[in-house]
C-alpha positions as CSV (number, residue, x, y, z in Angstrom):
1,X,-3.4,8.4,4.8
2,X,-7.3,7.9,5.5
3,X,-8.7,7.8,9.3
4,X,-11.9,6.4,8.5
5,X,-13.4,3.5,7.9
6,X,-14.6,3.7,4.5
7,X,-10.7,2.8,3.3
8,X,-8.8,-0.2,3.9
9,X,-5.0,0.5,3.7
10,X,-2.2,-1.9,4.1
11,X,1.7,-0.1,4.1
12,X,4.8,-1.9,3.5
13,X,8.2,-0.6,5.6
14,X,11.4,-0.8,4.2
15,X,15.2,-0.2,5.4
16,X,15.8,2.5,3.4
17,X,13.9,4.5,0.5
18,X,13.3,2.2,-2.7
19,X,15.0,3.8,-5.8
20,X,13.4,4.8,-8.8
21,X,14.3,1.6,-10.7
22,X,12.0,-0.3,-7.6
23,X,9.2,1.9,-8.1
24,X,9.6,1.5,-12.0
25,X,9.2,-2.5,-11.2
26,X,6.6,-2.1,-8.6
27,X,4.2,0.0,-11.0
28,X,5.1,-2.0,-13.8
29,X,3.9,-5.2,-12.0
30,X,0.8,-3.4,-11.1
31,X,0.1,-2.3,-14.7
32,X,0.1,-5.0,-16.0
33,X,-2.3,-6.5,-13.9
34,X,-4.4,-3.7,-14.4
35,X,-7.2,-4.4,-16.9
36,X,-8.6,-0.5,-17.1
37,X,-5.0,0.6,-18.0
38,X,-5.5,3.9,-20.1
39,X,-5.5,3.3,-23.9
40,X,-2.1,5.3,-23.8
41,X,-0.2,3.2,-21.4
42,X,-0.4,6.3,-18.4
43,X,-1.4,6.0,-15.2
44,X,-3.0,8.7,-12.9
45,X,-0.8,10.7,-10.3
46,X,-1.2,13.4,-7.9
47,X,2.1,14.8,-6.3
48,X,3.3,17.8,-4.1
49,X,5.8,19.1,-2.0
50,X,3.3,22.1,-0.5
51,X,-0.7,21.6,-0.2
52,X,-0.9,24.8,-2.4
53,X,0.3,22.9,-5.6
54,X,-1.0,19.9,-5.8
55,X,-0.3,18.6,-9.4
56,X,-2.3,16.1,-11.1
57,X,-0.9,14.2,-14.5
58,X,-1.2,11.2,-16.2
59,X,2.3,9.3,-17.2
60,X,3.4,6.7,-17.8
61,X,4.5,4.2,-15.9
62,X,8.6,5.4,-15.8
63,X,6.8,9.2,-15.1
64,X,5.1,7.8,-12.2
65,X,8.4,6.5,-10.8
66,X,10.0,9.5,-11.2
67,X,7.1,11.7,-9.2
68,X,7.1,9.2,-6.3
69,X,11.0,9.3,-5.7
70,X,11.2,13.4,-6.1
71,X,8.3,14.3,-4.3
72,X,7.4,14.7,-1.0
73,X,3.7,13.8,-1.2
74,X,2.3,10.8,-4.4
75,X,-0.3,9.1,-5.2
76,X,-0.3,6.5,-8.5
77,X,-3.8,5.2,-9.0
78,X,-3.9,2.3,-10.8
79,X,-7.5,1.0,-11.5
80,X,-8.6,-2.8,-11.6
81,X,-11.5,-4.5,-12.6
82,X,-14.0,-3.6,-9.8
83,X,-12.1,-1.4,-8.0
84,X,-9.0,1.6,-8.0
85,X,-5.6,1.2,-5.7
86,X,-4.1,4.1,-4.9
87,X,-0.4,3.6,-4.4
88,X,1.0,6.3,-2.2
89,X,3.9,7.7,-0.4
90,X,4.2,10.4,2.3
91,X,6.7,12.2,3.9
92,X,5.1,15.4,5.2
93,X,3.8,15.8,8.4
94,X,2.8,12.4,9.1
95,X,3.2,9.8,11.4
96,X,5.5,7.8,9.0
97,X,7.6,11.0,7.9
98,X,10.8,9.2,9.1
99,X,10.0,5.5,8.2
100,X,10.6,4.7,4.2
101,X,7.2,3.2,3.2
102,X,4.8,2.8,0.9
103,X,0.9,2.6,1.4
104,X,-2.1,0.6,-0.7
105,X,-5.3,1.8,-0.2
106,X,-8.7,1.4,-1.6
107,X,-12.5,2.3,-0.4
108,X,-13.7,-0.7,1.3
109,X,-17.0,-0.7,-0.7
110,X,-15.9,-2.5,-3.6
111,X,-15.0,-5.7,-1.7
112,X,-18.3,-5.7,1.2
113,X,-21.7,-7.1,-0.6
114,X,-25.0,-4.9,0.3
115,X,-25.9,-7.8,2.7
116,X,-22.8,-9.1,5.1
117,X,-24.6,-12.3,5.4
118,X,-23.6,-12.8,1.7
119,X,-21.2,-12.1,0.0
120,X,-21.5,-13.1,-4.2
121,X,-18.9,-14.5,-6.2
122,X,-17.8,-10.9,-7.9
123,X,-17.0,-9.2,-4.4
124,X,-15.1,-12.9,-3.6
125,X,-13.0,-12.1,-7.3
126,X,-12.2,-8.5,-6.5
127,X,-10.9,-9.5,-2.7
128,X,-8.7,-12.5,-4.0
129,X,-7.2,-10.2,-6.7
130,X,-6.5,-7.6,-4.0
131,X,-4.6,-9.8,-2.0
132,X,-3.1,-11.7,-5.0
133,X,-2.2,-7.8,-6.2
134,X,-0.6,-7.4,-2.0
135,X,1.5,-10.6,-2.7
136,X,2.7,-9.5,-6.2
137,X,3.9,-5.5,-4.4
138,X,5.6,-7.5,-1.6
139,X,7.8,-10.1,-4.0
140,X,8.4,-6.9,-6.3
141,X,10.1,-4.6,-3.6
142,X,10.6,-6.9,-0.9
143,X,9.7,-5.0,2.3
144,X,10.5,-5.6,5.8
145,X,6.9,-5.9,6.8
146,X,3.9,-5.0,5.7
147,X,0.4,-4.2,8.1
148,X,-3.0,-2.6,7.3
149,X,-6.0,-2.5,8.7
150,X,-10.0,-1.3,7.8
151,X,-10.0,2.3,8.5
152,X,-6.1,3.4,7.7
153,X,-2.7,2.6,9.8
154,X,-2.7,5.2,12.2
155,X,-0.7,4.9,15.1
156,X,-0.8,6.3,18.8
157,X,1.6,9.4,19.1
158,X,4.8,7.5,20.0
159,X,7.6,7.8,17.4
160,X,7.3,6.1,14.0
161,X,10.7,4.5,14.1
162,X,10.2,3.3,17.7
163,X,6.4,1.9,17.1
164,X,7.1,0.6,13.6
165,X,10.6,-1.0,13.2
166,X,10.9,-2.9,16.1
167,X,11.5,-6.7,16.6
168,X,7.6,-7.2,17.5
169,X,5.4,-5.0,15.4
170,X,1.7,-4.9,16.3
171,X,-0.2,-6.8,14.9
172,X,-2.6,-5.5,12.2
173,X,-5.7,-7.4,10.0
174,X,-3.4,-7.6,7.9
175,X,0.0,-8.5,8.5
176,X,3.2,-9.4,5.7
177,X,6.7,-10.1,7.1
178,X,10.0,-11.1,5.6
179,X,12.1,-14.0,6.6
180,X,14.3,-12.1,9.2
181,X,11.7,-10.6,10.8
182,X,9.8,-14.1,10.6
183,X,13.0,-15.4,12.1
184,X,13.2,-12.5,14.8
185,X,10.2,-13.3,15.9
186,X,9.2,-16.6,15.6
187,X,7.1,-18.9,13.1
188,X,5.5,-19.8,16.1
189,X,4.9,-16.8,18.0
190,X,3.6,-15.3,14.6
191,X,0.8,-18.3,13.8
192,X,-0.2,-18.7,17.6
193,X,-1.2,-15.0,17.4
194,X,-3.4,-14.9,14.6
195,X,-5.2,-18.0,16.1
């Protein structure tokens, strides 16, 4: 997960760890969005269990699946028309170790323009197909709720499962919650806080 703000990361919680067959969806929905997809139908991965072997493959989209549900560290990157997503999961020695997750992330440079004060019609494209991309990962595997923020997710030192899967997450930029926890909380509560 990346702590500065050059990276833009939204994660997606879920009750337990998706299977295989999920990821397989997931990445398959992504893919095809993809218009940079390698002529051979493989995406890029990085993967490890221990810092010292870091392995780095392309596969296909099945392979990629595999590596993210039988290791303890993966990143899928999947790239886009303007810009790469990097699909990761991690579960050493970090701050989400005990939550099941997945995290999106990208460098923020692709969607900001030179000038804030304007922002041209390509950077516009490449930040509705990022959220449209968001939308499509959250109908695919369905999480509890999602969050992100400018600058990675990084929490305060209180326990993952306490700070993350309660009835009334923190708010985040960005924010994605499923019906119960919509429920749980309130419509209400939920729109009057983003006002």
């Amino acid at each position: 997960m990346y702590k500065n703000n050059d990276w833009i990361e939204i994660v997606f919680l879920f009750e337990g760890r998706l299977t295989e067959d999920m990821i397989t969806n997931l990445l398959d929905v992504l893919a095809t969005r993809s218009t940079h997809q390698n002529n051979d139908e493989t995406l890029s991965t990085a993967f490890w269990d221990d810092t010292s072997d870091i392995n780095r493959e392309k596969v296909s989209v099945e392979g990629a699946a595999d590596i993210v549900t039988n290791y303890q560290v993966s990143v899928v990157t999947i790239s886009f028309d303007g810009f790469e997503l990097q699909v990761e999961c991690e579960y050493s020695d970090n701050y989400l170790d005990s939550v099941p997750h997945l995290a999106f992330s990208e460098q923020i440079h692709p969607f900001t323009g030179t000038d804030e004060t304007r922002i041209d019609a390509e950077i516009q494209r490449r930040r509705h197909l990022f959220a449209d991309i968001l939308a499509d990962a959250g109908e695919t595997v369905t999480p509890k709720w999602g969050f992100g923020r400018r600058g990675g997710v990084a929490s305060d030192s209180k326990p993952a499962t306490e700070l993350l899967m309660k009835n009334r997450p923190a708010l985040y930029e960005y924010n994605l919650f499923n019906s119960e926890m919509v429920n749980s909380i309130g419509r209400k509560a939920i729109t009057d806080s983003s006002a």
